[in-house]
C-alpha positions as CSV (number, residue, x, y, z in Angstrom):
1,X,19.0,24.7,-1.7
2,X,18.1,26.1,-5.3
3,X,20.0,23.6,-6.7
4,X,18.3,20.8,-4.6
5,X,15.4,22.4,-5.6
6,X,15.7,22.2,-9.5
7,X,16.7,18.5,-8.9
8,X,13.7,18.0,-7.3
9,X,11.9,19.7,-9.9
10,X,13.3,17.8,-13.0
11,X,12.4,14.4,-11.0
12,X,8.7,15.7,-10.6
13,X,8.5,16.6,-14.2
14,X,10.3,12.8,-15.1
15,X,7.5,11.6,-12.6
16,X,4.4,13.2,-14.6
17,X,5.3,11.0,-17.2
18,X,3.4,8.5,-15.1
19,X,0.1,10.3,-15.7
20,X,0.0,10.4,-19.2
21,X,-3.2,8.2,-20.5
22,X,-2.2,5.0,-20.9
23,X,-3.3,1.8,-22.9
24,X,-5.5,-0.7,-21.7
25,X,-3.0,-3.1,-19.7
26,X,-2.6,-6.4,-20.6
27,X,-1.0,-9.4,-18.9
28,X,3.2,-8.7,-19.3
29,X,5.5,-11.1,-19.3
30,X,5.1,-13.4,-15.8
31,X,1.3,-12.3,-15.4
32,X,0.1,-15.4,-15.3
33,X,-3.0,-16.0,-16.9
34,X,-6.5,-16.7,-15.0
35,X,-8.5,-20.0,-15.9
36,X,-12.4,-19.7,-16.1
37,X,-13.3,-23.1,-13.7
38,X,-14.6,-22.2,-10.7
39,X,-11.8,-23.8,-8.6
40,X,-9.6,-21.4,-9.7
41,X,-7.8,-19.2,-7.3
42,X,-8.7,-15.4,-7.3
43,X,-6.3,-13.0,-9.1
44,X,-3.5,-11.3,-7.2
45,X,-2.7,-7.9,-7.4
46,X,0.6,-6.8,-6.0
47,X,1.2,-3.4,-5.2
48,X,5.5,-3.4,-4.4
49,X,7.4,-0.6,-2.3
50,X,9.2,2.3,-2.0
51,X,12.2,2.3,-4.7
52,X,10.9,-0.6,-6.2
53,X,9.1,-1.6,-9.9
54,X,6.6,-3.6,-11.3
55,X,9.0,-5.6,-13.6
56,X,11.7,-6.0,-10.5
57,X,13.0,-10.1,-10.8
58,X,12.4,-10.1,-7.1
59,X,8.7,-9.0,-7.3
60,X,8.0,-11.4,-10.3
61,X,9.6,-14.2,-8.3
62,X,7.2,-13.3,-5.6
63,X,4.3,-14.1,-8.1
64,X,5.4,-17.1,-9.6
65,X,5.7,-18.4,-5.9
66,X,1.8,-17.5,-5.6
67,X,1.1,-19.7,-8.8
68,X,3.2,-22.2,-7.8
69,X,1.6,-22.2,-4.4
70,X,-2.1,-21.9,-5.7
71,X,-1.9,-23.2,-9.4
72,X,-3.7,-20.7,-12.1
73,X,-3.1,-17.7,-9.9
74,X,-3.4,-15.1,-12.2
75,X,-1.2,-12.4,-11.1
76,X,-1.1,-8.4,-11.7
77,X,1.5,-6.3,-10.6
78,X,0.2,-2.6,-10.4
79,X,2.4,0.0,-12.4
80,X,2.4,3.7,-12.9
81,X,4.2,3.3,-15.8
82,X,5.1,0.8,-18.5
83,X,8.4,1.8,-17.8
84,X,10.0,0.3,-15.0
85,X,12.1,3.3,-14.3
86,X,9.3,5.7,-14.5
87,X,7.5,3.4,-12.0
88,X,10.6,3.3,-10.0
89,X,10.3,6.9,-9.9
90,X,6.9,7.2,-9.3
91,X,7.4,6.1,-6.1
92,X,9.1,8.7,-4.6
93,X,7.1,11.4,-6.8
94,X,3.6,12.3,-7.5
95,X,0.7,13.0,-6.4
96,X,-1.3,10.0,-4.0
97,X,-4.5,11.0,-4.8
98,X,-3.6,10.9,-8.6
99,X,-1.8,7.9,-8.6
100,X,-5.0,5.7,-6.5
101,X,-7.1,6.9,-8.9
102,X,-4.6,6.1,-12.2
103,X,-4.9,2.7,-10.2
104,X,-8.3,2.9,-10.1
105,X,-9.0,3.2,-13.3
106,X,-6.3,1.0,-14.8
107,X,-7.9,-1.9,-12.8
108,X,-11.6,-1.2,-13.5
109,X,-10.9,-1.3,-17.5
110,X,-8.2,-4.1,-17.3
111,X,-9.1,-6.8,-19.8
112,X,-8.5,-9.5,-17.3
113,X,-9.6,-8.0,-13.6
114,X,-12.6,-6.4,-14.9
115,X,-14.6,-9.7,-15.5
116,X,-13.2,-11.6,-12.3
117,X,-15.5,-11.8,-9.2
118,X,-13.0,-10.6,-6.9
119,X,-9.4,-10.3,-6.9
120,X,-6.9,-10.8,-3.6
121,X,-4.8,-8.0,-2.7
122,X,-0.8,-7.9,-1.6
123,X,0.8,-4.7,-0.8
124,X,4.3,-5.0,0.3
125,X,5.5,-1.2,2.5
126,X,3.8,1.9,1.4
127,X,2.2,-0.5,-1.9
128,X,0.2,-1.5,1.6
129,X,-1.7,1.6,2.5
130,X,-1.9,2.0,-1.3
131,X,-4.0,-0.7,-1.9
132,X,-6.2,0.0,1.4
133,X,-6.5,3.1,-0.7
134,X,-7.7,1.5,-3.7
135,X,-10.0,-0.3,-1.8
136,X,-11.8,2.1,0.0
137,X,-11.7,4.8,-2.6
138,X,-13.3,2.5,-5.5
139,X,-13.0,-1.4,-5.1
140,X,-14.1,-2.3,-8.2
141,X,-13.1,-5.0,-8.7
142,X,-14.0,-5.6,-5.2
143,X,-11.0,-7.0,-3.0
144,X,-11.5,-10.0,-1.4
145,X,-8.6,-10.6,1.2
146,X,-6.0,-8.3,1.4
147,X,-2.7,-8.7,3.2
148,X,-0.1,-6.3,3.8
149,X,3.6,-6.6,4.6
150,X,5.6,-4.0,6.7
151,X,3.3,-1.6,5.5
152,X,2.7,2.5,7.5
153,X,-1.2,2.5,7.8
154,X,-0.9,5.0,10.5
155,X,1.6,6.5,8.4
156,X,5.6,7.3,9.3
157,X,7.4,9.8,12.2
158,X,10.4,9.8,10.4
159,X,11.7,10.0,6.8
160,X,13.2,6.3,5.8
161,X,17.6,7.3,5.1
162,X,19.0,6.6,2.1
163,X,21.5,4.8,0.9
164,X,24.6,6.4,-0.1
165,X,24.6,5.4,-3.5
166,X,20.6,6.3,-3.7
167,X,20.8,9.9,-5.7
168,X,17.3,9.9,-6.0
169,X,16.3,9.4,-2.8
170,X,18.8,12.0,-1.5
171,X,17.2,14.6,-3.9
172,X,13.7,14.4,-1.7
173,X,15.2,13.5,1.7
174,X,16.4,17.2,2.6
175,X,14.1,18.9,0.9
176,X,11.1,17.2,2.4
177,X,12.1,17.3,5.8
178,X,12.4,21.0,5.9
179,X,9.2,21.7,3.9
180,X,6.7,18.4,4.5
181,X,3.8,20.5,4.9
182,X,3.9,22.6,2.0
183,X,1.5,22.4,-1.2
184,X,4.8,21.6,-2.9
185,X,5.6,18.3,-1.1
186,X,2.2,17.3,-0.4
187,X,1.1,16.9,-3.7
188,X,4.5,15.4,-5.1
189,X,6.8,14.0,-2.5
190,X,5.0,10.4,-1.8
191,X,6.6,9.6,1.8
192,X,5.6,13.0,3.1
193,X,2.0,12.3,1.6
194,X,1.7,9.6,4.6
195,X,3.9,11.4,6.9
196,X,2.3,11.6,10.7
197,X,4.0,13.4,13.1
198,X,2.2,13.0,16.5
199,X,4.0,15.8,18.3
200,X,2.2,18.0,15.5
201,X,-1.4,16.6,15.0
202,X,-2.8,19.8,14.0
203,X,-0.3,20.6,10.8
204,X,-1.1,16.8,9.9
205,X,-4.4,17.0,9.7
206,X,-4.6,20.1,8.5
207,X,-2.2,19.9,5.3
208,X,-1.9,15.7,4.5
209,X,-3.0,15.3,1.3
210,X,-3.5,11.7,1.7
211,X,-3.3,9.7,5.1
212,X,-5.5,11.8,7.0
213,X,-7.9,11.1,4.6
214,X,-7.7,7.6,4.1
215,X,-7.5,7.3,7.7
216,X,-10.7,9.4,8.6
217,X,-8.9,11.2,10.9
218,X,-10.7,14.6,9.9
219,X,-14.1,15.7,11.7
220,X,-16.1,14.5,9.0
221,X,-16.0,11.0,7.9
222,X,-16.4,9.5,4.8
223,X,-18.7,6.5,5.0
224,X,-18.0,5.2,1.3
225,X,-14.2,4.3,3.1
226,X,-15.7,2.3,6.0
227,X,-18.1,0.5,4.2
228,X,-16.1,-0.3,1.6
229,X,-13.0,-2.1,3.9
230,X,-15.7,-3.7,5.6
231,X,-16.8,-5.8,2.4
232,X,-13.0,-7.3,3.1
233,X,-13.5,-10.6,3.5
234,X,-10.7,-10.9,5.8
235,X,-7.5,-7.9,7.0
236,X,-4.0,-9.3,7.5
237,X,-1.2,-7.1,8.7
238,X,2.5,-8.0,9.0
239,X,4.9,-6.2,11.4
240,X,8.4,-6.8,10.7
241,X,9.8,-7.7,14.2
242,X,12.8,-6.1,13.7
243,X,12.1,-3.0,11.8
244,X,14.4,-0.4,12.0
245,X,13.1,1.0,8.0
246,X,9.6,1.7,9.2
247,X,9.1,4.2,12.1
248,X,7.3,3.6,14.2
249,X,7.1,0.0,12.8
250,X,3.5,-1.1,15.4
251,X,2.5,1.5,12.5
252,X,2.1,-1.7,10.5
253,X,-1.3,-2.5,12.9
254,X,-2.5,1.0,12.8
255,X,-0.8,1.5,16.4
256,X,0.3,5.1,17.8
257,X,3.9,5.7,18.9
258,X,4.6,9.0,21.1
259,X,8.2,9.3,20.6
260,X,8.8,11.8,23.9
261,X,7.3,8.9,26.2
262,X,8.6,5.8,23.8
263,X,4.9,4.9,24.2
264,X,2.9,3.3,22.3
265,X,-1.0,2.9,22.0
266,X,-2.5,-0.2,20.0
267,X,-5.0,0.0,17.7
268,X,-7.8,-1.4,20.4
269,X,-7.2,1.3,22.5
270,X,-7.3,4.3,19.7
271,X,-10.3,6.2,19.1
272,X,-10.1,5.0,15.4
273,X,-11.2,1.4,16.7
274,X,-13.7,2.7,19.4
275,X,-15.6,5.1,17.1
276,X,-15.0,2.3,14.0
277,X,-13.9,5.8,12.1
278,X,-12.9,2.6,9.4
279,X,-15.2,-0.1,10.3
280,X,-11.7,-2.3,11.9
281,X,-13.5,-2.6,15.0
282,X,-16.5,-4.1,13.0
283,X,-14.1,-6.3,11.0
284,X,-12.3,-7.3,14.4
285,X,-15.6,-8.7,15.6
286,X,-16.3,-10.8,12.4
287,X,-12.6,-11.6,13.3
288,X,-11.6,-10.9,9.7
289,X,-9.4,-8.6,11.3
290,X,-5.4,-10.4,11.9
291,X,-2.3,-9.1,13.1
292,X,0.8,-11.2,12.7
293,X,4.3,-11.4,13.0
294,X,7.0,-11.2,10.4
295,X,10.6,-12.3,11.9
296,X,13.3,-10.2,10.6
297,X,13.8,-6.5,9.1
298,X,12.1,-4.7,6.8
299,X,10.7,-7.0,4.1
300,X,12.6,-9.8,4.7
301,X,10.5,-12.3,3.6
302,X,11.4,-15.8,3.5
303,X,9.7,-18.6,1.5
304,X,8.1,-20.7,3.5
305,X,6.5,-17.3,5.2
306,X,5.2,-16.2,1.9
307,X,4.1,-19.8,0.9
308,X,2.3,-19.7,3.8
309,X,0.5,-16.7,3.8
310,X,-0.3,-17.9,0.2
311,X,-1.7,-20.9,0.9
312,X,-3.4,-19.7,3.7
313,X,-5.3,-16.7,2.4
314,X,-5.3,-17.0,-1.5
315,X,-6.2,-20.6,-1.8
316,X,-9.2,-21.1,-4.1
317,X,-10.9,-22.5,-1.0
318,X,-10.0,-19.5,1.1
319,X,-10.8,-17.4,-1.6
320,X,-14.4,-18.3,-1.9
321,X,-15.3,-18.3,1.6
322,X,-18.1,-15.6,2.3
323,X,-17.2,-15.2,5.8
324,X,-20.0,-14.1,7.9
């Protein structure tokens, strides 16, 4: 365990690295830049996954499929570091609350973002509940549509396994198991930081540094978070049909799982939704509020599906619908 330990610590202090100030961001490489007409699509932010990085070929192919879908998408991808390691690394490590905020700011200053009306939002796993994050915490720019894929808005039961190649990922998986509600994991382990386990309500809400929170699970509510996601103009959620990464995966509709009674209890019929802790159930009746259906494992996106979703909810027409 001490060794474990000191790994864990050398990765945190590799991590920090992400937290340094850092220059005003400019469009990289396959940022496509945004046109000033007015039929212009919004910009995309993309907020990617668990062991993933902003300058990842799959991700950027994921953005020139937006332009190429919606020509003149101009298209961020968020990063915690300019270095796609350190990004990588970023997120399994750090603090939630720090990095939403780095994100926060980054996006508020950016050269680009800062002067555009709105931006759409695309948060692929944990980048999901991220950039929910982002959007009730600040939202400025304000968020227009945002769609997430696969991603734990009512947070995880179990810790994802790795892969047995994935050193890094082994370094947390032990330790943070043993040791999820501690100070020490809370503020740098980023899985346990939206760790729920049902079957212990009263550790989670008393020690999670981030989902409880963003949730408004706690006895006193923030209204700046409900009134902020209900300026979205419209809420779409993916469930991957056949996720066995994501557990429980109905997680990805803000659903409940009891794993004792292999129950579980919808959004609709949560206390969250009756009481509008988050303003969904407001959203739900403006029906900006969609739950779909993703065929397949965890982020297994096909084309077409993303062309769609695209087309559907970035367009410049979609963009610029008020909604009512």
């Amino acid at each position: 365990m001490a060794g474990l330990l000191v790994s864990i610590l050398g990765l945190t202090a590799l991590a920090s690295a992400a937290f340094l100030p850092q220059k005003p961001l400019v469009a990289a490489p396959g940022e496509h830049s945004i046109s000033p007409a007015s039929s212009s699509p919004l910009p995309l932010v993309v907020w990617h996954g668990l062991g993933d990085n902003y300058k990842a070929d799959g991700l950027r192919s994921i953005g020139d499929l937006a332009n190429s879908t919606n020509p003149g998408t101009y298209t961020y991808y968020i990063r915690l570091d300019d270095d796609p390691s350190s990004d990588r690394t970023a997120t399994f490590l750090g603090n939630l609350t720090e990095q939403v905020q780095r994100v926060c700011h980054d996006l508020a200053t950016h050269p680009v973002l800062s002067r555009a009306p709105a931006m759409n939002g695309l948060g692929f796993s944990q980048g999901g509940q991220f950039l929910r994050a982002y959007v009730q915490r600040c939202n400025k720019p304000p968020v227009h549509t945002l769609v997430t894929f696969g991603s734990q808005h009512n947070g995880i039961s179990e810790f994802q396994n790795c892969a047995d190649n994935d050193w890094l990922c082994q370094s947390w998986a032990g330790y943070l198991k043993a040791n999820t509600w501690t100070n020490f994991v809370q503020s740098r382990l980023v899985p346990a930081q939206y760790f729920r386990d049902p079957e212990d309500l009263e550790g989670y809400l008393e020690n999670s540094n981030f989902l409880a929170d963003i949730n408004n699970e706690r006895e006193t509510k923030n209204a700046t978070y409900k009134s902020n996601l209900k300026k979205l103009k419209k809420f779409v959620m993916y469930m991957f049909s056949e996720d066995t990464t994501v557990v429980p995966k109905e997680s990805a509709y803000f659903a409940d799982y009891n794993k004792t009674s292999d129950e579980v209890t919808w959004l609709k019929d949560r206390e969250m939704y009756k009481e509008d802790w988050l303003g969904l159930k407001w959203l739900d009746g403006k029906k900006r509020l969609e739950f779909k259906v993703a065929n397949g494992g965890h982020m297994q996106l096909s084309e077409d599906l993303l062309k769609d979703t695209f087309k559907r909810y970035f367009g410049a027409d979609s963009s610029r619908e008020d909604g009512n």
